[in-house]
C-alpha positions in Angstrom: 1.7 -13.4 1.6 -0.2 -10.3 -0.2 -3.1 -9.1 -1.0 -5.5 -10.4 -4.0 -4.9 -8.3 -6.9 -8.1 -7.0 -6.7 -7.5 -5.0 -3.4 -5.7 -1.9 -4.4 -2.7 -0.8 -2.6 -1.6 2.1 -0.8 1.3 4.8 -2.1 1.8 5.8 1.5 2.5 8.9 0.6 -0.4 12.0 0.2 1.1 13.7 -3.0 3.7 12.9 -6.1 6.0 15.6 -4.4 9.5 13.5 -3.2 9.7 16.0 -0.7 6.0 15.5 0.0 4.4 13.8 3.5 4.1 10.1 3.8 1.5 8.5 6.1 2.7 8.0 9.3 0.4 4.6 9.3 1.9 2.8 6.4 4.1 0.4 8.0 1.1 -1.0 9.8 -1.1 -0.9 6.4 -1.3 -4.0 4.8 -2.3 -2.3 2.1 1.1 -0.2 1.2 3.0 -3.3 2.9 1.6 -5.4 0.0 2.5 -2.7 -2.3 6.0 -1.9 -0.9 7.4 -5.8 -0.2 4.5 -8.3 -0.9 3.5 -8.4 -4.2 7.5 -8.0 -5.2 8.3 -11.3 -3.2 5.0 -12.8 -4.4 6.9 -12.1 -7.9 4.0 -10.1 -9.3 5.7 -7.7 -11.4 4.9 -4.3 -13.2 1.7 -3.9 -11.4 -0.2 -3.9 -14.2 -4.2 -4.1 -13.6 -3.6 -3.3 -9.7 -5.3 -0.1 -8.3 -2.6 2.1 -6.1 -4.4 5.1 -4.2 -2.7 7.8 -2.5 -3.0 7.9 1.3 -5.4 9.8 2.7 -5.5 11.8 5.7 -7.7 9.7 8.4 -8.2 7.1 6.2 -11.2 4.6 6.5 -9.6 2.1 3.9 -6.5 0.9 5.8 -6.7 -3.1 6.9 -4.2 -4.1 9.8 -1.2 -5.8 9.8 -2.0 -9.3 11.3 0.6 -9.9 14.2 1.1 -13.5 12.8 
């Protein structure tokens, strides 16, 4: 399962640096989950027309994994 397209998804990471920090909340983030292995096995491909945000530091926009 994932997210409707019109939830954007979460980079997990705070800047474009490869060497940069990643949120240390991501793997419970259903937001970067859906971005990272949802939508992919949902076959939704290229992305196009979803929003992607970077992370942000104490962020008020994350939505829980459900345990299920």
């Amino acid at each position: 399962m994932t997210l409707p397209l019109d939830v954007s998804r979460c980079a997990g990471r705070y800047d474009f640096n490869p060497d940069g920090e990643w949120c240390s909340e991501r793997m419970s983030c259903e937001r970067y989950r859906a971005w990272m292995l949802g939508d992919e096995e949902a076959g939704i491909e290229h992305y196009k027309g979803i929003p992607v945000m970077m992370a942000q530091r104490d962020c008020r926009d994350k939505i829980e994994v459900d345990a299920e």
